[in-house]
N, C-alpha and C positions, 0 to 999 in steps of 0.2 A: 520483453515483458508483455502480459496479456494486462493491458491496462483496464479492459473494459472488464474483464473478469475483476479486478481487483477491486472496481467500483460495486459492481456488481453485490461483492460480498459484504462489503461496507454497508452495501441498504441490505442486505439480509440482516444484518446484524442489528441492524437500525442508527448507525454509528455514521454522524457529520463526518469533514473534514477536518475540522476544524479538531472533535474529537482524535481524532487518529492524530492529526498532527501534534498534538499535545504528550500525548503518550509517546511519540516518536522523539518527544524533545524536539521539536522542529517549530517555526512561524508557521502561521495556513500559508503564508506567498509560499514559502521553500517548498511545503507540501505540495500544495497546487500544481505547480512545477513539475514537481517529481512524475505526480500522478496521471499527470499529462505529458508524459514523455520528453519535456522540454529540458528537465534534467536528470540526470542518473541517480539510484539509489545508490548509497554505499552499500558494500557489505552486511555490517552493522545494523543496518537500518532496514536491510531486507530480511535478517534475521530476526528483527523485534518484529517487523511485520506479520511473519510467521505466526509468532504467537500470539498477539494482540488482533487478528484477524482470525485465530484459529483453523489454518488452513491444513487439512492432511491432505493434501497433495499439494507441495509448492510450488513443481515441477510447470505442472499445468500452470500458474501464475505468471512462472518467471522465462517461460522459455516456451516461444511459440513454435506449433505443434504443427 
């Protein structure tokens, strides 16, 4: 995962962690986590991501290049 991208888009959007984590059904700690590499997305979780971040290319996000 391209973490810094996914930050990245977060402040595009203008969207906390706190916000995403919520939409993710997650705590901010789980999130935090996640989003710092220290734990893995599920599936699930990388697919809400998709669209709650509206990203058309996820590619780019999830798989460094």
């Amino acid at each position: 995962m391209v973490y810094s991208k996914l930050k990245g888009r977060m402040a595009e959007l203008g969207m906390s962690q706190k916000a995403v984590a919520e939409k993710l059904e997650l705590s901010e700690r789980s999130y935090g986590l996640k989003i710092n590499g220290k734990r893995p997305f599920t599936i699930p979780e990388a697919e809400k991501l998709i669209v709650i971040l509206s990203l058309e290319n996820p590619a780019e996000y999830f798989f460094n290049a």
